[in-house]
C-alpha positions, 0 to 999 in steps of 0.5 A: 317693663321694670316696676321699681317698689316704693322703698321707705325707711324706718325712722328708727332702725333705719331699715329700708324696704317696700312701703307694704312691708311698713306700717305708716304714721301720718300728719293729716292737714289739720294737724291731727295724727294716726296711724295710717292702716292702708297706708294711702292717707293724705298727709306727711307720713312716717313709717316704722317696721316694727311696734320696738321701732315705734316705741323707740321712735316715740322714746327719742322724739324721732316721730315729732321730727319726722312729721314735722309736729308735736305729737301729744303723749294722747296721740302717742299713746293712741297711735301704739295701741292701733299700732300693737294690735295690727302688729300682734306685739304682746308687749304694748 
């Protein structure tokens, strides 16, 4: 039996690859966003391959189109804080 992977893109660089190597954003029903850490929350989800990605997303407001929403520079600022620290960037 042929298992397909679950293949996702970047919002930013455009790279495709399985959903595991990607670190997702996500729209929960309320409105709120997050970055998703297992990557199975409910809700619309952006994915990102790497902290520049993300910072490039947010730069160009790739993040409020891909989630359909406004993201607020308090969420954005939250969700790069989670993001750099499971990404290991010295950077952020």
């Amino acid at each position: 039996m042929d298992v397909q992977k679950r293949v996702r893109t970047c919002i930013s660089c455009g790279a495709k690859s399985d959903k595991t190597l990607l670190y997702r954003i996500v729209r929960a029903s309320d409105g709120s966003t997050s970055f998703d850490s297992t990557g199975r929350a409910a809700g619309r989800g952006a994915y990102v391959c790497s902290w520049a990605c993300y910072v490039e997303a947010a730069r160009k407001g790739k993040l409020d189109k891909a989630l359909k929403t406004k993201v607020s520079q308090e969420d954005y600022g939250r969700i790069g804080a989670e993001l750099a620290a499971v990404c290991g960037d010295s950077e952020a």
